[in-house]
N, C-alpha and C positions, 0 to 999 in steps of 0.2 A: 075160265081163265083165258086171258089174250094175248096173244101169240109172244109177245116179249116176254111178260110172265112166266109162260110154260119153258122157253129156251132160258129163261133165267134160272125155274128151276132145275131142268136137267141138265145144266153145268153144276151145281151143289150136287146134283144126286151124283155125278159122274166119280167111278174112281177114281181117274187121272186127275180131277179136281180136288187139293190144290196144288197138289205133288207135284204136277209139270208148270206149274207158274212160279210154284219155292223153287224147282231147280236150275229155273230162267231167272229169277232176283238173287240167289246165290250163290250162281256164276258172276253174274254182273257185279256183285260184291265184293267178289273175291280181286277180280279183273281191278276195279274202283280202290281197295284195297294197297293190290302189290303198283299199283300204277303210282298211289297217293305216294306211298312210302320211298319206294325205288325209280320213280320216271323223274321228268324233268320238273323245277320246281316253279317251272314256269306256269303259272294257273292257267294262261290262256293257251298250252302247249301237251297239257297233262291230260289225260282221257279221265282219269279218277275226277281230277277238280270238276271238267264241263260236265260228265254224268251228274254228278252230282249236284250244284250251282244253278247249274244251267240249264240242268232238265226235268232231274228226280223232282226237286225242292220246291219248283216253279208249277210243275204239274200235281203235287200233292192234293191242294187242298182245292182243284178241279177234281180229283178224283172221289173226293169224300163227295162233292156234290152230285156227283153224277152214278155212283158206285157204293154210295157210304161207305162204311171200314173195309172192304174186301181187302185194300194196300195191308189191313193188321193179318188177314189169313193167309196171303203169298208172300211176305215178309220173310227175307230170309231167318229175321231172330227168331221165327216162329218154325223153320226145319231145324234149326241149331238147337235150340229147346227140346223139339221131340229128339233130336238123336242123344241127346246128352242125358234124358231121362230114361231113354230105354237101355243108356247103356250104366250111368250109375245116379241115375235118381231114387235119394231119399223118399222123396213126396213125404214132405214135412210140411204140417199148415203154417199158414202164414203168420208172420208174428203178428199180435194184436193191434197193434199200434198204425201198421200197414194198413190193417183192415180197417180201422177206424177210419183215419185220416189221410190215408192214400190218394183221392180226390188230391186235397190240398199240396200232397208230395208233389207231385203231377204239374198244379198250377204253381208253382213254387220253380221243377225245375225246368219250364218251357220258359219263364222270366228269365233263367242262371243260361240258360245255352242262348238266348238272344244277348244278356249280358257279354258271358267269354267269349261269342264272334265278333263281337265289333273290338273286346277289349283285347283277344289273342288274334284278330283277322283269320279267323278260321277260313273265310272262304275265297282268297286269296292265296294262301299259304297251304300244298299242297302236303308238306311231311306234319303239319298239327291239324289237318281233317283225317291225315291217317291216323294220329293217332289219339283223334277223339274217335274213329272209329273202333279201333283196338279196345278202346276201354270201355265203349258201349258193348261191343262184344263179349268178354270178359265178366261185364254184370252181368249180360244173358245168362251165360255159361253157370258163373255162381248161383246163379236165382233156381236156375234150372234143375241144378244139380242137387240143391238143399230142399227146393219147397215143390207144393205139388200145382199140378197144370201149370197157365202161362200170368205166374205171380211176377215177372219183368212187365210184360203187359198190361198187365190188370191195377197196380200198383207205384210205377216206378216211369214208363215210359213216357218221355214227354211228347214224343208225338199223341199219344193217348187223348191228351188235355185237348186239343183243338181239333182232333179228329172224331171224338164223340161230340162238340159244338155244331159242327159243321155238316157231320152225319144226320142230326135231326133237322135241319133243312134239304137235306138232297131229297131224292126221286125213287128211293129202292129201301124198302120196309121188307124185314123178316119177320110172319105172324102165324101165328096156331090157329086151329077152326077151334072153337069153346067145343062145340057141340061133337066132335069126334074124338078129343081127347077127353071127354066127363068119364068120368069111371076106367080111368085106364092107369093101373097101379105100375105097371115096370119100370115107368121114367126111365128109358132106354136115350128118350131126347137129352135129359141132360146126364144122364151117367153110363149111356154107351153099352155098346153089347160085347159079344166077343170078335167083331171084326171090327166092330170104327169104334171109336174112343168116344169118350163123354164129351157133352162143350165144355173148352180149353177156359172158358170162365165161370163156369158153375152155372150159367142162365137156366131158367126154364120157360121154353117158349112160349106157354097158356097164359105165364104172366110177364109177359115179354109187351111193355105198351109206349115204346119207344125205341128209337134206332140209334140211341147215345154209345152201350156198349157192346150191341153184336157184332161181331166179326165177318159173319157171314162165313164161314170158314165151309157150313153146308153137311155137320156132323150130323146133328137132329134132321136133318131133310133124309140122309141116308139108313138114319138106324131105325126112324118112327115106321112102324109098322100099319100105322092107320090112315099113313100119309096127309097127319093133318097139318104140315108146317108147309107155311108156302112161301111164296114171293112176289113182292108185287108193285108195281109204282105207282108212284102218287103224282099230284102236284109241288112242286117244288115250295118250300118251308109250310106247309100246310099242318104240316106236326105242331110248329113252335104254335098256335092255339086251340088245337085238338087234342092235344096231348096232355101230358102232367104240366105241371107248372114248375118252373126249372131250379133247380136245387140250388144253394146260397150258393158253393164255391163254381157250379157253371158261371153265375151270375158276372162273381170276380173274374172268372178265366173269361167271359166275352166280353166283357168291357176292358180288360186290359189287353186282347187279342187287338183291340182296333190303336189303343194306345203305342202297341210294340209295332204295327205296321204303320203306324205314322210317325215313328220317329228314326224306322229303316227307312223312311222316303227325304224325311226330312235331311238325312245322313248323305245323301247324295246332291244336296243343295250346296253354294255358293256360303250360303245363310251359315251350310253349319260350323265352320271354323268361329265366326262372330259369337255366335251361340254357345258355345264351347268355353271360349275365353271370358265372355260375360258371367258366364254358373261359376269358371273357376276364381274371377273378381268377386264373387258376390260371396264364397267360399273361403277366401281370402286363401285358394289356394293356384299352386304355379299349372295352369292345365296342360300341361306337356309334363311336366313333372306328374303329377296323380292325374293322369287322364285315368285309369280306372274306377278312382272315388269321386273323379266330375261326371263320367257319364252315367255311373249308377245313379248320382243325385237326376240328372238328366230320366233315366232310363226311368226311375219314380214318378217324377212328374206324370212322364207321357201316360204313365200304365195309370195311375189314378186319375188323371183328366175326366177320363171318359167315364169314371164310375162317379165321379163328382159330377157329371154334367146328367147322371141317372139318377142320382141322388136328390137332384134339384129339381127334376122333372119328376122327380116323384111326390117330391113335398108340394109343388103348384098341382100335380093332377089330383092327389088327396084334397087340397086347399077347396081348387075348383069342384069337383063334382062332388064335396059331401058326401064321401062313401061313409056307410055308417058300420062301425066294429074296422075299416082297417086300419092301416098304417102305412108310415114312407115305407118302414120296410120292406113290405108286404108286395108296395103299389110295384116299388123300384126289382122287386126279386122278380114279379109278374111280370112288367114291360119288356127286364133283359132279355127276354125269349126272343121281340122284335130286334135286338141289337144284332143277334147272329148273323143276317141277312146280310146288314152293313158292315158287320167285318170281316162275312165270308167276299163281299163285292169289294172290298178295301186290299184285301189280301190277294184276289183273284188280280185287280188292276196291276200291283205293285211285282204278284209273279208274271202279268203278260210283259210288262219290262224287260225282265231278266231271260223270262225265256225267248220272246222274239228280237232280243237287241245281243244275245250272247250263243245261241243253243247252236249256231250255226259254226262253231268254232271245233265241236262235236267231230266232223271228218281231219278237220286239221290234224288234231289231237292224237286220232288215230294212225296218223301218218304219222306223226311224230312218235308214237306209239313204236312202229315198224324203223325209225332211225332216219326219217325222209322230214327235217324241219323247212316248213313254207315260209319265204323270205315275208308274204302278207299274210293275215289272216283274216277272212270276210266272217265277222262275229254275227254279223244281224242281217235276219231274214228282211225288214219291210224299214221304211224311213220310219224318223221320230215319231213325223207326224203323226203316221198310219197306226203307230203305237199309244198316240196319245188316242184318236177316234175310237180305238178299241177299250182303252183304259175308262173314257166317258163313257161309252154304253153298258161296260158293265158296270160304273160307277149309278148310273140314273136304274138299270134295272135294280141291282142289290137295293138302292133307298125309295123304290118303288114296294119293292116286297117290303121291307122294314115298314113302310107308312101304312101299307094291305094288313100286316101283322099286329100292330097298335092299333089297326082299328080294329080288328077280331078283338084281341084281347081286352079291350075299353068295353067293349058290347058286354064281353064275360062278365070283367069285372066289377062295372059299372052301370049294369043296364039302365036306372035309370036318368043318367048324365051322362053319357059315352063318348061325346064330343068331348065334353069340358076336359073327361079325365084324358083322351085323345092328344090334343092339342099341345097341353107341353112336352111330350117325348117323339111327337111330330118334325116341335122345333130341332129338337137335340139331333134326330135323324137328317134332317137338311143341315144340320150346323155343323155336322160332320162329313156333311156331302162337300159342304163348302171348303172344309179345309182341305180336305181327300182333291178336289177338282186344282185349289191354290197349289199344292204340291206338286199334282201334276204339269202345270200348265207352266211353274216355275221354272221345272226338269225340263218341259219342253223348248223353252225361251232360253236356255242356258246351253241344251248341247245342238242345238241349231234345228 
């Protein structure tokens, strides 16, 4: 094991891991919390709004890449959960319906809270991010209290949806030795002993062959007695064709992941007021009057685009290489694995925005915080530019890996045509490089 490895796992083995990182994010919480609710309602004034906006939001899904889930083990809903159950959990299994179709819950409500922030200005308005907080809180609380382990998590969270996408492209895999856990009946890794608790999602790590829903939380690292679970890192999206082949509703969650970040960039354009008034003409409705039924028609588009544009490269890569026994849907469910890349690097560009152009408002806020408001606020760390340069490099890395990943999966699936089936979900990957580059470069020409 090499030296990152072994420190990566003796932070899981450690007690204080995750207990002193939940009581560092649910502080912060609480702070983000009474700040949303009772500070000023000035977004660019409020410590809740910039944590959150401007820093939390924007660093997220750097974190899955870099970290996979660990954000779901130090999660404050994840201290709130355990205290709520040790102090009046049922542990009632979950209803059926959850377990069936919980995925699609998931991608369902990462589409509704991209919906209600543009359509309530969640992030902007600092008393209704309090009190979507509240009511995220709240579900914990009830989830917690009625079902057993972290059934908000595993079922309902919509961070969930794009944090297991994005987890099987990072750099940090949790896995079992086969050969040290054969013949080992206690299953202490996933149902805990009597000092550390079972995994908070039922996993068992011998058949753990992906990094979609561990937490890393570092239960099974502490309770295995044979110490066969490790840690360890990889090449970065090396999963998405080494691994399983990605399940329908990931499919629909990463093609509409790139969909919902290009139509938050688009949102900040010149362009979008025209755009707006055109859906609501074509609607034959008044778009100031029902802006919430123009933009969901809006918000549909964007999120189907991209699975149309998989759709079609899957019917040309089938066409082209004469695979024999598949299908588009097959071709299109296999390729989506390369999409991840491109809307982890779509998502990455659109939070280096947010956080190098606003995160610096952060000490402001603070001050404002203690009753001291600064007549200026310096929001951003580096010029447009500097933030466009950064926005292209990770824009060309991500559709570098996506084109590295189609071709792995073309060899898989195709081996004997792997160009041919190659070649159309190539195009769709720079086609989306294209728009992803036009919105930026738009943004850039527009605020100087």
């Amino acid at each position: 094991m090499n030296l990152p490895a072994a420190w990566a796992k003796a932070l899981l083995a450690s007690r204080l891991y995750p207990a002193v990182f939940q009581g560092i994010t649910t502080a912060a919480f609480l702070v983000i919390v009474v700040s949303a609710l009772f500070a000023t309602n000035n977004s660019g004034q409020n410590v809740g709004m910039a944590l959150t906006w401007a820093v939390w939001w924007p660093l997220l899904p750097l974190s899955f890449l870099l970290a996979g889930r660990s954000w779901c083990a130090i999660c404050p809903f994840a201290r709130v959960t355990d205290l709520v159950q040790q102090a009046v959990g049922a542990e009632l299994a979950v209803p059926r319906i959850l377990r069936r179709h919980g995925p699609w819950v998931i991608a369902f409500l990462f589409l509704l809270i991209t919906y209600v922030d543009e359509t309530w200005r969640l992030s902007v308005d600092a008393r209704k991010t309090g009190y979507l907080l509240l009511a995220l809180l709240v579900a914990v609380i009830a989830f917690a209290a009625f079902f057993e382990r972290r059934a908000f998590c595993r079922h309902v969270c919509f961070i969930g949806g794009f944090a297991g996408n994005y987890s099987r492209a990072g750099i940090v895999e949790l896995r079992a030795d086969a050969d040290r856990c054969r013949g080992c009946r206690a299953r202490v890794c996933d149902g805990g002993t009597v000092r550390v608790a079972g995994c908070p999602l039922f996993l068992h790590p011998p058949e753990l062959g992906d990094s979609a829903t561990c937490h890393l939380c570092g239960n099974c690292v502490k309770s295995c007695a044979r110490d066969a679970v490790s840690v360890g890192f990889r090449p970065p999206v090396s999963e998405l064709w080494n691994g399983r082949a990605p399940h329908l509703h990931e499919t629909v969650l990463a093609g509409s992941l790139v969909g919902i970040v290009l139509i938050e960039q688009a949102a900040l354009l010149r362009a979008w007021i025209p755009l707006v008034e055109g859906t609501g003409a074509l609607l034959h409705l008044d778009p100031y009057v029902w802006y919430p039924l123009v933009y969901a028609a809006l918000l549909t588009v964007f999120a189907v685009a991209p699975l149309a544009g998989l759709a079609l490269a899957g019917f040309a890569s089938e066409t082209l290489s004469g695979r024999q026994g598949g299908s588009v849907l097959s071709n299109a469910v296999a390729f989506s694995a390369a999409l991840i890349p491109m809307a982890l690097a779509s998502h990455l560009a659109h939070a280096a925005f947010h956080l190098l152009t606003r995160s610096r408002s952060v000490p402001f806020a603070l001050l404002a915080l203690a009753g001291h408001f600064p007549r200026t606020v310096q929001s951003a760390w580096v010029s447009n530019r500097a933030v466009f340069g950064i926005q292209m490099t990770v824009l060309v890395l991500g559709t570098g890996a996506s084109l590295f990943a189609n071709a792995r999966i073309a060899r898989r699936l195709a081996p004997r045509s792997p160009r041919l089936a190659f070649l159309p979900h190539a195009a769709l990957s720079l086609a989306l490089l294209a728009v992803n580059v036009y919105f930026a470069l738009t943004l850039l020409v527009e605020k100087g």
